[in-house]
C-alpha positions as a Markdown table, in Angstrom:
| # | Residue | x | y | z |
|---|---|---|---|---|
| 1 | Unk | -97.2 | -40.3 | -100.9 |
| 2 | Unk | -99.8 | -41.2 | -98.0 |
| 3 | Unk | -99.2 | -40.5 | -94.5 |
| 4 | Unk | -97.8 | -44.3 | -93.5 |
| 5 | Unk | -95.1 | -43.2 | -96.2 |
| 6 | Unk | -94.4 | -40.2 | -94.2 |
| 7 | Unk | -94.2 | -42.2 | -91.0 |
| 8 | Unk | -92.0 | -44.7 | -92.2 |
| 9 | Unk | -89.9 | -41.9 | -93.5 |
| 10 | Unk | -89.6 | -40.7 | -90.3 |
| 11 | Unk | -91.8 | -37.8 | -90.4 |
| 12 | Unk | -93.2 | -37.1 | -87.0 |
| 13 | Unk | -95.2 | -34.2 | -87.4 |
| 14 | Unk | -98.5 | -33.2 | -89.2 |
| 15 | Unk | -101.0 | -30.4 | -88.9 |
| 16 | Unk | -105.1 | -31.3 | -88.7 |
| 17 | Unk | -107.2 | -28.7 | -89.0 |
| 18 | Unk | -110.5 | -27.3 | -90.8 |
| 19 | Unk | -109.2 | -25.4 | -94.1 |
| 20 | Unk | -110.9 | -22.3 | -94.7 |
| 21 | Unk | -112.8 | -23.5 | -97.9 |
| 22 | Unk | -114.9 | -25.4 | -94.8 |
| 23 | Unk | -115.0 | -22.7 | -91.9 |
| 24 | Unk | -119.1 | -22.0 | -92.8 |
| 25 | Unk | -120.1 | -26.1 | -92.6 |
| 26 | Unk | -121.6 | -26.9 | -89.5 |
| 27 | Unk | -120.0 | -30.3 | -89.6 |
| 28 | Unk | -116.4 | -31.0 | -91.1 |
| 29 | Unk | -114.9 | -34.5 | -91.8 |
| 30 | Unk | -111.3 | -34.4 | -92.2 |
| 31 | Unk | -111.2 | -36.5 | -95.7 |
| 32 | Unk | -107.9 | -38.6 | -94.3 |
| 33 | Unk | -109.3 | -41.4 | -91.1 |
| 34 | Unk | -105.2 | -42.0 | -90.1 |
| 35 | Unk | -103.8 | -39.4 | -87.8 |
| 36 | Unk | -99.9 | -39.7 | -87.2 |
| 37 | Unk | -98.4 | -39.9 | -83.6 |
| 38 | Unk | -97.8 | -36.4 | -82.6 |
| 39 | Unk | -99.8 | -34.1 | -85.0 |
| 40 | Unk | -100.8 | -30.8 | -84.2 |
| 41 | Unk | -104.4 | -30.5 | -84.0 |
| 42 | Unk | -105.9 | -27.3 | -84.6 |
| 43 | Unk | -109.9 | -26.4 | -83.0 |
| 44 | Unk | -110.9 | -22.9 | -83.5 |
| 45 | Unk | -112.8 | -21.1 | -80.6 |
| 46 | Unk | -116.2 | -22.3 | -82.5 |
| 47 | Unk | -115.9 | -26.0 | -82.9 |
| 48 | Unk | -114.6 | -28.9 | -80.8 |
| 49 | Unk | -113.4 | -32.2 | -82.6 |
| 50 | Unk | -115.3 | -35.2 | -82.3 |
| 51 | Unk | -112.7 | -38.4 | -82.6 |
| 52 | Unk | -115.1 | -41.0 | -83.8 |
| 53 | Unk | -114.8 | -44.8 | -84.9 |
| 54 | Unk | -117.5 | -47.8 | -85.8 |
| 55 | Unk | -117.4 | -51.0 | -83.7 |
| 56 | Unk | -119.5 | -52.2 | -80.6 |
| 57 | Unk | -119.8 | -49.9 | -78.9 |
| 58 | Unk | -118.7 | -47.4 | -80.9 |
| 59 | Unk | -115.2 | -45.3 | -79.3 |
| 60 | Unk | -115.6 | -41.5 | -79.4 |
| 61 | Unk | -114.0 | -38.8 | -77.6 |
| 62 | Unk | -113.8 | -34.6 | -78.0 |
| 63 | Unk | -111.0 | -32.0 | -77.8 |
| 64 | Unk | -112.2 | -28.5 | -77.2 |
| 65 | Unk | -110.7 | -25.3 | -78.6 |
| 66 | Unk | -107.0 | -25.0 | -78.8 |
| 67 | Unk | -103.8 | -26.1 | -80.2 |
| 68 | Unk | -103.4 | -30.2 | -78.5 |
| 69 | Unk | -100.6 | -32.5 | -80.0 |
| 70 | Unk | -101.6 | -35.7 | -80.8 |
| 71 | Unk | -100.4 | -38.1 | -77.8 |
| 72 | Unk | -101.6 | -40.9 | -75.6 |
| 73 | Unk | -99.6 | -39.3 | -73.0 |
| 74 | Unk | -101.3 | -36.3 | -72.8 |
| 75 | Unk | -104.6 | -37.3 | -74.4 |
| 76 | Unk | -105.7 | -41.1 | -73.0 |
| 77 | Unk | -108.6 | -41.8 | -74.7 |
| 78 | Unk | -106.5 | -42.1 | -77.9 |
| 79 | Unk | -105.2 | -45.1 | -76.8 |
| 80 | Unk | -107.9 | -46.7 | -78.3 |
| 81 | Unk | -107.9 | -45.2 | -81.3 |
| 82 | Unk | -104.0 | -46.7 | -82.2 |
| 83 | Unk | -103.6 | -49.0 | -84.5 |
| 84 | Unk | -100.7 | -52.1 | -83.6 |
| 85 | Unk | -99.6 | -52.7 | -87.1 |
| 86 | Unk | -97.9 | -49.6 | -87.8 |
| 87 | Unk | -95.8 | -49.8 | -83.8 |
| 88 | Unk | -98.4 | -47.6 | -82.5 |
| 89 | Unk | -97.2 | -44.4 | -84.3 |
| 90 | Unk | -101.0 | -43.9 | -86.1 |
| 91 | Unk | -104.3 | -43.3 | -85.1 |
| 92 | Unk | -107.3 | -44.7 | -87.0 |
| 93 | Unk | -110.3 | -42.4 | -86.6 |
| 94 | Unk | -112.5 | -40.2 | -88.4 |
| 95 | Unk | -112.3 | -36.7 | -87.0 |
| 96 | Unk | -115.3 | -34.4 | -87.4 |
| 97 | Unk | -114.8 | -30.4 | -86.9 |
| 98 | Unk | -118.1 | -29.4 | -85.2 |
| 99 | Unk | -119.7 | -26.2 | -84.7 |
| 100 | Unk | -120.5 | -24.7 | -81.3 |
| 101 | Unk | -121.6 | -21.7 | -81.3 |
| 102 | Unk | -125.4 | -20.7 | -82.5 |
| 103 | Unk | -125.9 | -20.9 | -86.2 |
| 104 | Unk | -128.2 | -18.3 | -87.6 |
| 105 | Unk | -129.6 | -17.8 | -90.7 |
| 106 | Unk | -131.1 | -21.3 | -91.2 |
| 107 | Unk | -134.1 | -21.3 | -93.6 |
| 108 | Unk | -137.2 | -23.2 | -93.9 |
| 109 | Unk | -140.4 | -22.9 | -95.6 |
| 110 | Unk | -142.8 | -24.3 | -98.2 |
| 111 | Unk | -146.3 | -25.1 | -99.1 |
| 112 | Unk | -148.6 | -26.2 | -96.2 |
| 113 | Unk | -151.1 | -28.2 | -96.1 |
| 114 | Unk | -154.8 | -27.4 | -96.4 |
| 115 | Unk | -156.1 | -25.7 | -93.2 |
| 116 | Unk | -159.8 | -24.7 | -92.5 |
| 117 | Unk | -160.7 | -21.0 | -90.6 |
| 118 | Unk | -163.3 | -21.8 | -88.1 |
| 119 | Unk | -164.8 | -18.4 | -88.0 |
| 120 | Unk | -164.2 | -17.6 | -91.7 |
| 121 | Unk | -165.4 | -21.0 | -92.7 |
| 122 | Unk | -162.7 | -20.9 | -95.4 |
| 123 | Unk | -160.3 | -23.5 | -96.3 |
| 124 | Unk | -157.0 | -22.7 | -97.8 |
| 125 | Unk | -153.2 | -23.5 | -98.2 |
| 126 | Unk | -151.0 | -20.8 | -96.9 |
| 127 | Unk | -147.6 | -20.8 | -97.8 |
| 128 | Unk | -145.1 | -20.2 | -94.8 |
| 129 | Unk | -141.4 | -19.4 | -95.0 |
| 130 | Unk | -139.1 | -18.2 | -92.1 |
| 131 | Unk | -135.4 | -18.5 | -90.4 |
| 132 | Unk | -134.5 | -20.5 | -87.3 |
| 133 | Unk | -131.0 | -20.1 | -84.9 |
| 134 | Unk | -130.0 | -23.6 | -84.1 |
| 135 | Unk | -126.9 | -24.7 | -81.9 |
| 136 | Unk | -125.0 | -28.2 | -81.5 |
| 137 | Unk | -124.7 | -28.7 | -77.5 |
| 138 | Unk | -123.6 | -32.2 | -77.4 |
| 139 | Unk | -121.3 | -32.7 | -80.5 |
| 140 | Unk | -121.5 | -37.3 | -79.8 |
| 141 | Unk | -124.9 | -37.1 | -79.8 |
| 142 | Unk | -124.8 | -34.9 | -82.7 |
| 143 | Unk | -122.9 | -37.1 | -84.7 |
| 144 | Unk | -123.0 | -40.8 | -83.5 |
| 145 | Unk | -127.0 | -40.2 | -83.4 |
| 146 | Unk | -127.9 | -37.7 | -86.2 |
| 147 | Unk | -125.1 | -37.0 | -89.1 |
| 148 | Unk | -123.4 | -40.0 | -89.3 |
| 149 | Unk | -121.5 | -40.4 | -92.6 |
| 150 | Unk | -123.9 | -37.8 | -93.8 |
| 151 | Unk | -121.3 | -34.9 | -92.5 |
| 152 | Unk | -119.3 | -34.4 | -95.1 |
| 153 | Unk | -122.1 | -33.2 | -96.9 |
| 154 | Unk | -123.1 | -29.3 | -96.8 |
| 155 | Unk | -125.8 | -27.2 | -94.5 |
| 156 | Unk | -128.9 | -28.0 | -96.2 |
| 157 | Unk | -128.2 | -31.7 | -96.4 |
| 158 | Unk | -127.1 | -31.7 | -92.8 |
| 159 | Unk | -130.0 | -29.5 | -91.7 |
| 160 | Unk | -132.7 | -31.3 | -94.0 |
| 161 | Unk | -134.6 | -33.6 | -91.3 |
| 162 | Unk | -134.4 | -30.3 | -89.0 |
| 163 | Unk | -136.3 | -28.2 | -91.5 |
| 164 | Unk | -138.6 | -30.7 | -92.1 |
| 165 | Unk | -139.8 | -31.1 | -88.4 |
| 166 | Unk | -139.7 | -27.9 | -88.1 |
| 167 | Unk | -142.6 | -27.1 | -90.4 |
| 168 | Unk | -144.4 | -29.3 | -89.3 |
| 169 | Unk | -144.1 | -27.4 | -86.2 |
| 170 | Unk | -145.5 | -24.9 | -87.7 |
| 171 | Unk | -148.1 | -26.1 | -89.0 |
| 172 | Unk | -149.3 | -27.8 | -86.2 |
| 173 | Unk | -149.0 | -23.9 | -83.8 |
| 174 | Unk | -150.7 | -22.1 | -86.8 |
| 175 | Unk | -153.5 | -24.8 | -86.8 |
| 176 | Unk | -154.1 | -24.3 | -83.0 |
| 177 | Unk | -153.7 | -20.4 | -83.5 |
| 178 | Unk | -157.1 | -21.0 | -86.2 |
| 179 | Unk | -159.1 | -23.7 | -84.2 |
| 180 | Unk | -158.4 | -20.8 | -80.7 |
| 181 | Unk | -160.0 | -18.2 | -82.9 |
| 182 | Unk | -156.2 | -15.9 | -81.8 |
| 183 | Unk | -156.1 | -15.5 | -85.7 |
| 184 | Unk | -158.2 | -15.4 | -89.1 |
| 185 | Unk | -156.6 | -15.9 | -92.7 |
| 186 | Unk | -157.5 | -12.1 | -92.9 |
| 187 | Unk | -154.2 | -10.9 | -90.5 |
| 188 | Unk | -152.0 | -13.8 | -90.9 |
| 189 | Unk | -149.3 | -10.8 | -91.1 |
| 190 | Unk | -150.2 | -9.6 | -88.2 |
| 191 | Unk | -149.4 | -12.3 | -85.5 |
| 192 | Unk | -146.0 | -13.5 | -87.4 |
| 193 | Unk | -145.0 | -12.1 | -84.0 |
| 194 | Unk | -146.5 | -14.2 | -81.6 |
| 195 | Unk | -146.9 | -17.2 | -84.2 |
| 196 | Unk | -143.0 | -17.4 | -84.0 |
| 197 | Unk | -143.1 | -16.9 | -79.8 |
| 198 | Unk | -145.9 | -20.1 | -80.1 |
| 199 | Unk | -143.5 | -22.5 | -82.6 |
| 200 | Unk | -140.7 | -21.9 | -80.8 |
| 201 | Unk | -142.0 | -22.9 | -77.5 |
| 202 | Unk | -143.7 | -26.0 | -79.0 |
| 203 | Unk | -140.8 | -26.9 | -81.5 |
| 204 | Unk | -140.3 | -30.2 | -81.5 |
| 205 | Unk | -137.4 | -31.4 | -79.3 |
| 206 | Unk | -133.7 | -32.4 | -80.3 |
| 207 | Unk | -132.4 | -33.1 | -77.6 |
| 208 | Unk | -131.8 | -36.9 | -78.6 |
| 209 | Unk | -129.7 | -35.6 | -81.4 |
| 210 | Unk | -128.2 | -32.9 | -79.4 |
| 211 | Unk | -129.7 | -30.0 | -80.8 |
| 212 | Unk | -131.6 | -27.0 | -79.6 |
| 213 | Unk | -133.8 | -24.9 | -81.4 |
| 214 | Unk | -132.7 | -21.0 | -80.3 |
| 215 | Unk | -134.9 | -18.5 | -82.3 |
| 216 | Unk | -137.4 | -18.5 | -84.9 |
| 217 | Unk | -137.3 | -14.9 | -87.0 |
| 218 | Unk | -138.7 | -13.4 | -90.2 |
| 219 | Unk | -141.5 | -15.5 | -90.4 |
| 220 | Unk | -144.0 | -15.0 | -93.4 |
| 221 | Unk | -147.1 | -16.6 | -94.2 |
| 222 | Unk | -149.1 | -16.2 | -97.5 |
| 223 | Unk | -151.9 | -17.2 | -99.6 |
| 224 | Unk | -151.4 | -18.0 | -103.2 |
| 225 | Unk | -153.6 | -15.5 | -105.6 |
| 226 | Unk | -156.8 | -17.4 | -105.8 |
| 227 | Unk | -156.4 | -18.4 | -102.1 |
| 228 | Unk | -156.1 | -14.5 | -101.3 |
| 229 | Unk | -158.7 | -12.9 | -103.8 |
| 230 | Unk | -161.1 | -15.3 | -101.5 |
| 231 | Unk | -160.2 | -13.8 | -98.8 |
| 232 | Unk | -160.5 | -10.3 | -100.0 |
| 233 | Unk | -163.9 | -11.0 | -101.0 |
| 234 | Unk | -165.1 | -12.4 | -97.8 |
| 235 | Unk | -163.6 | -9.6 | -96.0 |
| 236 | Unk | -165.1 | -6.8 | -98.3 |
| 237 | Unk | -168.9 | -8.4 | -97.3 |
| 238 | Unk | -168.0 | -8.6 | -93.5 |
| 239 | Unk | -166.7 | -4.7 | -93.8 |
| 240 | Unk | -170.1 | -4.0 | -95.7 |
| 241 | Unk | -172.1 | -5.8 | -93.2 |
| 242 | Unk | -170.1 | -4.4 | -90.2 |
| 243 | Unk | -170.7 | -0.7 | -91.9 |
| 244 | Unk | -174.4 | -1.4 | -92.6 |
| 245 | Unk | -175.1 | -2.2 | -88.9 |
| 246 | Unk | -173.1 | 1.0 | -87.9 |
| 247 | Unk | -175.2 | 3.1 | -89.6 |
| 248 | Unk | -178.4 | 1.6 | -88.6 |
| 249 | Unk | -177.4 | 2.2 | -85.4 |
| 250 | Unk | -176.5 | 5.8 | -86.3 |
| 251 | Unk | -180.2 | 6.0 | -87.9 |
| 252 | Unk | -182.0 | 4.9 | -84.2 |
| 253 | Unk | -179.8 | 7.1 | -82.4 |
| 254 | Unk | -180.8 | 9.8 | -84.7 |
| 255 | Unk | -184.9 | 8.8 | -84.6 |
| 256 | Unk | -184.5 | 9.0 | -80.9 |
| 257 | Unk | -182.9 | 12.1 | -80.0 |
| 258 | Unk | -185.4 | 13.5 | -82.9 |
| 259 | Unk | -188.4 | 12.4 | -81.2 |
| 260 | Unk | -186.6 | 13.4 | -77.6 |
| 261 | Unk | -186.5 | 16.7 | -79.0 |
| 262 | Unk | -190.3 | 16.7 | -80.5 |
| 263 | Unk | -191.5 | 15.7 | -76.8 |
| 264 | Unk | -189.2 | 18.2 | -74.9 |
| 265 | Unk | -191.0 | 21.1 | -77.4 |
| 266 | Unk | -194.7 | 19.9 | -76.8 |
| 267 | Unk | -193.8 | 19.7 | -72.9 |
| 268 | Unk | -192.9 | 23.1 | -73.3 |
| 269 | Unk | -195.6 | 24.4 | -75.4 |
| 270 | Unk | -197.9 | 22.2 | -72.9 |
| 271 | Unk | -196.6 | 23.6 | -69.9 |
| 272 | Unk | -196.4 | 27.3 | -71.6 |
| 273 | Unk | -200.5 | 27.1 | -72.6 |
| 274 | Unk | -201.3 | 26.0 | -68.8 |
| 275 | Unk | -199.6 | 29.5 | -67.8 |
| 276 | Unk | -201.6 | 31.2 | -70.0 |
| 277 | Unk | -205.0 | 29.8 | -69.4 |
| 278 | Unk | -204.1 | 30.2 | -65.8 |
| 279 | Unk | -202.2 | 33.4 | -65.5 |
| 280 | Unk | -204.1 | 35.6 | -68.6 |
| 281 | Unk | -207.2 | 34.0 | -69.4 |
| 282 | Unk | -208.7 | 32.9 | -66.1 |
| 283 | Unk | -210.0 | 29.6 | -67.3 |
| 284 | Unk | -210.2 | 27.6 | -70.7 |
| 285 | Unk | -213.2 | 28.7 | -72.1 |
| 286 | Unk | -212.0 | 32.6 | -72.1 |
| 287 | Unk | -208.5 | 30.6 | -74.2 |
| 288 | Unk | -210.8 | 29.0 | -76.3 |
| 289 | Unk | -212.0 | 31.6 | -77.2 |
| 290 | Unk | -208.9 | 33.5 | -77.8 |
| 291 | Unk | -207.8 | 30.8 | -79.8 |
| 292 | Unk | -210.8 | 31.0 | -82.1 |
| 293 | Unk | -210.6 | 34.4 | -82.5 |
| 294 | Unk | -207.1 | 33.8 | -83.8 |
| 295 | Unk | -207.8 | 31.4 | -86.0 |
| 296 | Unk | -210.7 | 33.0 | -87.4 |
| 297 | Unk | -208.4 | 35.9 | -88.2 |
| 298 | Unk | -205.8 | 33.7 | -89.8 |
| 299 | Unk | -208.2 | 32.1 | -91.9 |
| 300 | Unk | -209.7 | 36.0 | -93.4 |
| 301 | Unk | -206.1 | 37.0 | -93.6 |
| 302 | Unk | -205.5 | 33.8 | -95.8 |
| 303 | Unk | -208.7 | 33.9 | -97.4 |
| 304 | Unk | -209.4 | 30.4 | -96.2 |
| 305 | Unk | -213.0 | 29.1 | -95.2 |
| 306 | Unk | -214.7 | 28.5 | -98.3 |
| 307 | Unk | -215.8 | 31.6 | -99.8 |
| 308 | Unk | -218.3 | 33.5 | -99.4 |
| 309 | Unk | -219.8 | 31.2 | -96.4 |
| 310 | Unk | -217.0 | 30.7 | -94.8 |
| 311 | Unk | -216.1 | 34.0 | -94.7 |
| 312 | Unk | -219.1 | 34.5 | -93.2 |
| 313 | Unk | -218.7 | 32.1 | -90.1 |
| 314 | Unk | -215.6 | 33.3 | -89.3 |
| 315 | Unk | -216.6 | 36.8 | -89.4 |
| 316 | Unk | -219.9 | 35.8 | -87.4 |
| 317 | Unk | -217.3 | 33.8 | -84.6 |
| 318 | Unk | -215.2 | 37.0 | -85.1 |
| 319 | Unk | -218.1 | 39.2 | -83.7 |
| 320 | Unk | -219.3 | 36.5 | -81.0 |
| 321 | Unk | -216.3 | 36.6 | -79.7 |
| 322 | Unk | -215.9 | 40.4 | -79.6 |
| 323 | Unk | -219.3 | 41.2 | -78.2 |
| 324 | Unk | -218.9 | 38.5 | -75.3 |
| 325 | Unk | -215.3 | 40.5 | -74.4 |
| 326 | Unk | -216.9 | 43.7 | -74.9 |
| 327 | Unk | -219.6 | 42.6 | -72.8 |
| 328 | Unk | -217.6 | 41.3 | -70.3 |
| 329 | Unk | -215.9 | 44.5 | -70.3 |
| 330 | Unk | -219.0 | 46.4 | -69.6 |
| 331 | Unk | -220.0 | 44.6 | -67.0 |
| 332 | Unk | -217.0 | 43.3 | -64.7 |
| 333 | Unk | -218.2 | 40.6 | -63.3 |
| 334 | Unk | -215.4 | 38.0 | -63.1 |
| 335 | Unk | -212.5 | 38.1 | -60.1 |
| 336 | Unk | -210.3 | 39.3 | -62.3 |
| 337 | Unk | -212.4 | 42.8 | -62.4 |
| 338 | Unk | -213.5 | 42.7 | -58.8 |
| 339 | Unk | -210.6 | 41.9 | -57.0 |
| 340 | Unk | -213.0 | 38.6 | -55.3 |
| 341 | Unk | -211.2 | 35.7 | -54.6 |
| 342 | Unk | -211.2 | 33.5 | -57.8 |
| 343 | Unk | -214.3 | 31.1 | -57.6 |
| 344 | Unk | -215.9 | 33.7 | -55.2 |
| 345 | Unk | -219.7 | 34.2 | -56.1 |
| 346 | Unk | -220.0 | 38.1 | -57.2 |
| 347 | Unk | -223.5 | 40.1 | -57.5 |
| 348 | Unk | -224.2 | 40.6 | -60.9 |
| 349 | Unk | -227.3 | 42.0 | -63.0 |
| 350 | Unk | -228.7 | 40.1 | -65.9 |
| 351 | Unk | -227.1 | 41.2 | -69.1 |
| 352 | Unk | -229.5 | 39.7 | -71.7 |
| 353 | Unk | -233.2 | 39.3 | -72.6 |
| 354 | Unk | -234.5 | 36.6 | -71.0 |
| 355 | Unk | -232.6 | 36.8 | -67.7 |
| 356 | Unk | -229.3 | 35.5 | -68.7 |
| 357 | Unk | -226.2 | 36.3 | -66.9 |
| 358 | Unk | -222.1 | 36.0 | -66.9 |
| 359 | Unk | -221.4 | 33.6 | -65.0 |
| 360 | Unk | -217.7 | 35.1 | -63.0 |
| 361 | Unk | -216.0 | 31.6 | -63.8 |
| 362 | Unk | -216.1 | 30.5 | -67.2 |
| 363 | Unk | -218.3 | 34.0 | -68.0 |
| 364 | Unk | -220.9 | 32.1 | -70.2 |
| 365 | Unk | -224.2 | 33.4 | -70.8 |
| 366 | Unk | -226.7 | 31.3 | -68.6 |
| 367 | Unk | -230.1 | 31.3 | -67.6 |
| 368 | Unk | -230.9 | 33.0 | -64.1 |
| 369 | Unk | -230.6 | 30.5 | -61.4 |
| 370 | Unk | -228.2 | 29.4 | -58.1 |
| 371 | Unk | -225.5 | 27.4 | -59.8 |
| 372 | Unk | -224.0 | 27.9 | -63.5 |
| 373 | Unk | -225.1 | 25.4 | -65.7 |
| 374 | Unk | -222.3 | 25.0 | -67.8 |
| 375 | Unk | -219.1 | 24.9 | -64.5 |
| 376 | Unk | -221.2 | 24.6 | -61.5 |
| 377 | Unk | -220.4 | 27.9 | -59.9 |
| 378 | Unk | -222.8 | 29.6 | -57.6 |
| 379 | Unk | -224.1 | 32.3 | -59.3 |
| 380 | Unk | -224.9 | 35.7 | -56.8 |
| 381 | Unk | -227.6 | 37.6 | -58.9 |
| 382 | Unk | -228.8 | 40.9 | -57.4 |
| 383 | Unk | -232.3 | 40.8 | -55.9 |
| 384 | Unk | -235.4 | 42.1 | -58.0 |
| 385 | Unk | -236.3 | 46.2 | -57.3 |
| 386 | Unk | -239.4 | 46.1 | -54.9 |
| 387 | Unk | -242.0 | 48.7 | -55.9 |
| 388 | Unk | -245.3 | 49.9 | -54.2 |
| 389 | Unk | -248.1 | 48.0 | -55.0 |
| 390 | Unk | -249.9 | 51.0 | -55.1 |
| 391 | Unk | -247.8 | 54.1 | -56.9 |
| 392 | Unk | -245.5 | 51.7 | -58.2 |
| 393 | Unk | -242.8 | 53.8 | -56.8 |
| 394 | Unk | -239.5 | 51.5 | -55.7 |
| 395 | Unk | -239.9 | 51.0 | -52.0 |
| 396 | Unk | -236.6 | 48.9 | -51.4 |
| 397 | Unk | -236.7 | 47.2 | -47.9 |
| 398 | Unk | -239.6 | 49.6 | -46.3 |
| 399 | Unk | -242.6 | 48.2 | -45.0 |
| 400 | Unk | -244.5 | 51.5 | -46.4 |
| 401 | Unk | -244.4 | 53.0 | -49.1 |
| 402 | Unk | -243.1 | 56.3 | -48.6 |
| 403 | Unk | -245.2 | 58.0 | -51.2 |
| 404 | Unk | -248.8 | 57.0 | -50.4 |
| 405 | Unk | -248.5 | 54.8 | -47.1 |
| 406 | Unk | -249.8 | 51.6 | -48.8 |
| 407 | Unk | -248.1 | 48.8 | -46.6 |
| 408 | Unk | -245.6 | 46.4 | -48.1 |
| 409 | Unk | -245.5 | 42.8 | -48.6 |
| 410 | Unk | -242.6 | 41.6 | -46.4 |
């Protein structure tokens, strides 16, 4: 028995509402389009009803949440909905139960398409999958303009065209993300984050279907196995690469404070031999020396030189050396001995045949004369002993000699 039956009957009353077999569907169509004068309507605190019915233009109208009995008196927009035939006691409408409050959990995802890293120069097709939060915030749009018919079908059929723009969305952000250089396929993982942050504030807009787009959350993006094992590779030579560089950086560091090091010790061995030759030796020849007699005594002790011969020369340069200090410590000549100013010309007496002298700078053996032939110094030699040309007694300065009165040469 229909509801007209009922009416005729003289039943007055019956209840509309979404059963609980539907509570989950965004969109419920009550399967019956005539509504008896005087039902109870039922909206839960989610949902408002959308009263809807074709023509030119189309007549619509929306009861929010609550408990509202079907009247003209109490709701006037039904007036339009009434139908003549039956004396005004039905309504002919389709009523749609429509969800208010934000839906979560909504899913999207599939197989992009191919997408090209700049930096990588790599071209692969990532796989992307995530949730979005949608919410229904003009119900007439919604239907008149989006489901249509289409409601009483579930969720995913409602929600199809959405999911579909909505990877494109993402597609499009994660394109710009690439082409930027903000990510590489190498750490898609890692800016899921902000990826989600970029698609939701370029989502497409559904506003002319009454729709908005609240949250996008859990998204993943992937790389099928051959995709990824390409991208492993490539990231295995730039971590080579990067690790090579670091260590030939580490190796001219190293060269550098090496040969820092080698300078700073021949500064100091420089600087240590000027203090010698100025402090002990008295001048670079007298070092020189010092130095040969050093080596020579390193070679003997090593048995170096040659043989026989060399032995030899370094015991002959062993004994030069020895005699001239011996020599020079026999005869004091130099400031060092006299207490003179250094460079000051001293009196000294020839010490060899031939009329050579120490010279009191660089205390080589030279020739009699004014100047040293080998530094320049001024050399001081004592004055020859006068005798008498006639005893050949030593008259020093005397004008007679002392002895036998023969008159001096002045």
């Amino acid at each position: 028995m229909g509801i007209l039956d009922f009416v005729r009957g003289g039943v007055r009353e019956l209840m509309i509402a979404r059963d609980d077999a539907h509570k989950s569907l965004i969109v419920y169509k009550h399967p019956d389009g005539n509504v008896p004068m005087y039902s109870q309507l039922t909206v839960d605190l989610d949902e408002c009803a959308v009263f809807f019915r074709s023509g030119s233009p189309p007549m619509v109208g929306v009861l929010p949440p609550g408990r509202h009995p079907l009247d003209t008196q109490n709701i006037p927009f039904l007036n339009q909905f009434v139908v003549s035939f039956t004396g005004g006691n039905i309504f002919q409408a389709e009523v749609f139960f429509v969800k208010t409050q934000p839906i979560r959990g909504l899913t999207f995802g599939g197989q992009m398409m191919s997408m090209r890293d700049p930096e990588l120069d790599l071209r692969v097709t990532p796989r992307a999958f995530g949730t979005y939060a949608m919410q229904v915030v003009d119900p007439i749009r919604f239907i008149v303009g989006y489901t249509g018919q289409a409601a009483q079908g579930d969720n995913d059929s409602i929600t199809l065209w959405l999911r579909q723009r909505m990877f494109q969305g993402l597609g499009k952000t994660l394109g710009g993300f690439l082409k930027g250089g903000q990510t590489t396929f190498m750490d898609l993982g890692e800016i899921a984050p902000d990826l989600s942050g970029a698609m939701l504030r370029d989502a497409p807009d559904f506003s002319e279907i009454g729709v908005r787009i609240l949250e996008i959350g859990e998204l993943k993006i992937s790389l099928n196995e051959q995709d990824q094992a390409r991208v492993d590779e490539l990231q295995d030579q730039m971590a080579q690469k990067k690790l090579a560089a670091r260590m030939a950086r580490v190796g001219v560091g190293e060269a550098e404070a090496l040969m820092q090091q080698k300078q700073f010790e021949l500064d100091q061995r420089f600087a240590n031999e000027q203090r010698y030759v100025q402090q002990l030796a008295g001048n670079y020849q007298n070092y020189a020396a010092g130095q040969a007699m050093i080596g020579a005594g390193q070679g003997m002790a090593t048995g170096g030189g040659g043989g026989l011969g060399g032995a030899g020369a370094e015991m002959a340069v062993g004994f030069g050396m020895a005699q001239v200090m011996a020599q020079n410590a026999m005869n004091p000549t130099g400031p060092q001995f006299t207490g003179a100013p250094r460079g000051a010309p001293v009196a000294v007496a020839p010490t060899a045949a031939g009329g050579l002298v120490g010279c009191p700078k660089c205390a080589a053996q030279v020739p009699l004369g004014k100047f040293c032939r080998e530094c320049g110094t001024p050399l001081a030699v004592a004055p020859a002993k006068r005798v008498c040309t006639g005893c050949g007694v030593e008259t020093g300065a005397a004008k007679f000699c002392a002895e036998c009165g023969t008159p001096q040469p002045g």
